[in-house]
C-alpha positions, 0 to 999 in steps of 0.5 A: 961118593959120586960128585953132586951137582946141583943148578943155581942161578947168580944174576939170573944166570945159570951155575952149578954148585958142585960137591966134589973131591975132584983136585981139577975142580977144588984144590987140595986143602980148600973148603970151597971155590968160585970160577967165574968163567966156569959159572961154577962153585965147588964145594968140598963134600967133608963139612956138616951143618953150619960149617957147609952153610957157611961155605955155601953161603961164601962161595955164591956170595963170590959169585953175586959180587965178583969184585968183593974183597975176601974181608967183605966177603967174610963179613957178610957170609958170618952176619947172613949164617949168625941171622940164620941160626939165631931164626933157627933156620939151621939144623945141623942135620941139614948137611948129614942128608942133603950132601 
């Protein structure tokens, strides 16, 4: 599968979020990364449904508050995806078409 990217904005400014294999770009063994300095978030391309949402959600959570700890992170990515689903919000069809 040919990597997917897609533009997004973080504080008004531009990103990508990418899904990739790509090692260079998402270390092996690794569901999702934010770089900073790269304006980029790569997300690997094996999850489906919420578990995509969620690393989605995480990933641009790092992103908007750079300075965040992970725990914080965690939290507020398992409140957002709990608030989501329970609105109905996510198929998990979502991730089979869309990645």
């Amino acid at each position: 599968m040919p990597d997917k990217a897609i533009p997004c904005k973080i504080r008004n400014k531009r990103w990508t979020l990418v899904f990739t294999r790509n090692p260079d770009l998402i270390p092996r063994g690794t569901w999702g990364v934010t770089k900073h300095w790269q304006k980029l978030i790569a997300i690997h391309p094996d999850q489906k449904g919420q578990e995509a949402i969620g690393t989605v959600i995480h990933e641009w959570l790092h992103g908007f508050f750079p300075d965040a700890k992970e725990d914080v992170i965690l939290q507020a990515e398992s409140e957002l995806v709990g608030l989501l689903d329970s609105l109905g919000m996510l198929a998990d069809e979502w991730a089979q078409d869309e990645i």
